[in-house]
C-alpha positions as CSV (number, residue, x, y, z in Angstrom):
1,X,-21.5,67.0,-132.7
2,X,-22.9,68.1,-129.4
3,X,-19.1,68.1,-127.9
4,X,-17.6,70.2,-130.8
5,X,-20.5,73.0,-130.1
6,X,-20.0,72.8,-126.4
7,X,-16.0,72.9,-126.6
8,X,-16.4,76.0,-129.4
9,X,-19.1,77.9,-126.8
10,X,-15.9,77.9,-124.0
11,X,-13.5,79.5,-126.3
12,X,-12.9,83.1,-125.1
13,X,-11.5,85.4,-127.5
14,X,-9.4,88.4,-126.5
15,X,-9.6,92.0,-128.1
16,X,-6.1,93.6,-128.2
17,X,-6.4,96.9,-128.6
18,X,-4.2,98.1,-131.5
19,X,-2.8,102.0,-131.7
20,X,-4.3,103.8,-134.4
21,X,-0.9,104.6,-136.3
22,X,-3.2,106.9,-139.1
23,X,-4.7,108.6,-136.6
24,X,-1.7,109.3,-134.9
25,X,0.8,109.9,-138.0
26,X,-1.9,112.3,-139.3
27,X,-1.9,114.3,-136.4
28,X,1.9,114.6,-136.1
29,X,2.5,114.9,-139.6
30,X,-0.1,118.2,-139.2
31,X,1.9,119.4,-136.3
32,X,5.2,119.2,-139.1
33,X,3.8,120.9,-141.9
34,X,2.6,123.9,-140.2
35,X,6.3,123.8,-138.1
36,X,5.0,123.4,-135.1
37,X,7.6,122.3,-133.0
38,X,6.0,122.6,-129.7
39,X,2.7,120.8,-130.7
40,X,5.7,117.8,-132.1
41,X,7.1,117.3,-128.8
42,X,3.6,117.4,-126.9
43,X,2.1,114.9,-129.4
44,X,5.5,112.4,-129.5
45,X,5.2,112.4,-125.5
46,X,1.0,112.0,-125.4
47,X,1.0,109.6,-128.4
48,X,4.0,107.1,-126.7
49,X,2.5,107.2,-123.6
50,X,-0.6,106.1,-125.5
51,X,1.0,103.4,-126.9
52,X,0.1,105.2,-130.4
53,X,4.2,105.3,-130.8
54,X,7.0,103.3,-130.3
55,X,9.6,104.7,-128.0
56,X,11.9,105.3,-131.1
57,X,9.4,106.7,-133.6
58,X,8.6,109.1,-130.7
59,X,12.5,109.6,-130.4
60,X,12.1,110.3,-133.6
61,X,9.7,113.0,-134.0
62,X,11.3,114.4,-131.1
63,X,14.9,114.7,-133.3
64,X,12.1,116.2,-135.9
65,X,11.0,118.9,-133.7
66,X,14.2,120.0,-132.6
67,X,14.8,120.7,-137.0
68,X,11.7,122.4,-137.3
């Protein structure tokens, strides 16, 4: 029993930080509603480099703005 405690005490667990897509989606999908084309492209370039967006759902909005 000992063994099993001190064998579970050495496990390390690692926090990934994960985007927050709501956050991120809300934002953007503000920025479309009120046809804001410039706040579009600035959040699709902030919210990549974040890692809040994939490269294509940034390419995306970007294709978005350029509609708006």
């Amino acid at each position: 029993m000992l063994m099993l405690l001190s064998a579970s005490c050495n496990h390390i667990h690692h926090v990934r930080n994960t985007p927050d897509t709501a956050r991120a989606d809300s934002l953007i999908e503000a920025a479309h509603l009120a046809h804001d084309s410039d706040r579009i492209l600035a959040l699709a370039d902030s919210l990549e480099a974040t890692g809040d967006f994939a490269p294509i759902k940034a390419d995306y909005w970007r294709g978005r703005a350029s509609r708006v």
